[in-house]
C-alpha positions, 0 to 999 in steps of 0.5 A, spaced: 561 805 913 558 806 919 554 812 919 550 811 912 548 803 917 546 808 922 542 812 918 539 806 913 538 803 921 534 809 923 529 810 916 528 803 917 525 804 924 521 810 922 518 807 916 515 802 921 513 807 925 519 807 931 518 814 936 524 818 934 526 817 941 527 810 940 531 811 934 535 816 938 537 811 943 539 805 938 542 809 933 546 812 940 544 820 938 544 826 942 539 831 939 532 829 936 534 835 930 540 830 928 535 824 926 529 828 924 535 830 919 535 823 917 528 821 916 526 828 913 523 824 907 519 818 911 513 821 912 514 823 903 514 816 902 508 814 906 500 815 906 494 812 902 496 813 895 503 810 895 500 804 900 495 803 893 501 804 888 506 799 892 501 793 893 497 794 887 502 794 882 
C-alpha cells in the first residue's frame, strides 16, 4: 500500500542519517511525533556493535 511505502520510505532516510524534517516533507507529514513513530527502532539497529556484526560476518 501506500502508507507501508511511505513508511519503508522514511526508515530508509533515517537509517542513512536524514533529518527528521527532511523525512517530513518527502513523506508529506505534518507532525514530527508522526514519523518519530515510524522510525522509533532506527537508532536500536545502529552503533559499533551492529556495524562489527554487519560487515564481518
Amino acid at each position: 500500500s501506500g502508507h507501508s511505502t511511505r513508511v519503508g520510505a522514511a526508515i530508509d532516510m533515517a537509517t542513512k542519517k536524514y533529518s527528521t524534517a527532511q523525512i517530513m516533507q518527502e513523506g508529506t507529514w505534518k507532525k514530527a511525533e508522526t514519523v518519530m513513530r515510524y522510525i522509533r527502532h532506527v537508532d536500536a539497529h545502529s552503533g559499533a556493535m551492529i556495524d562489527l556484526m554487519e560487515n564481518h560476518y
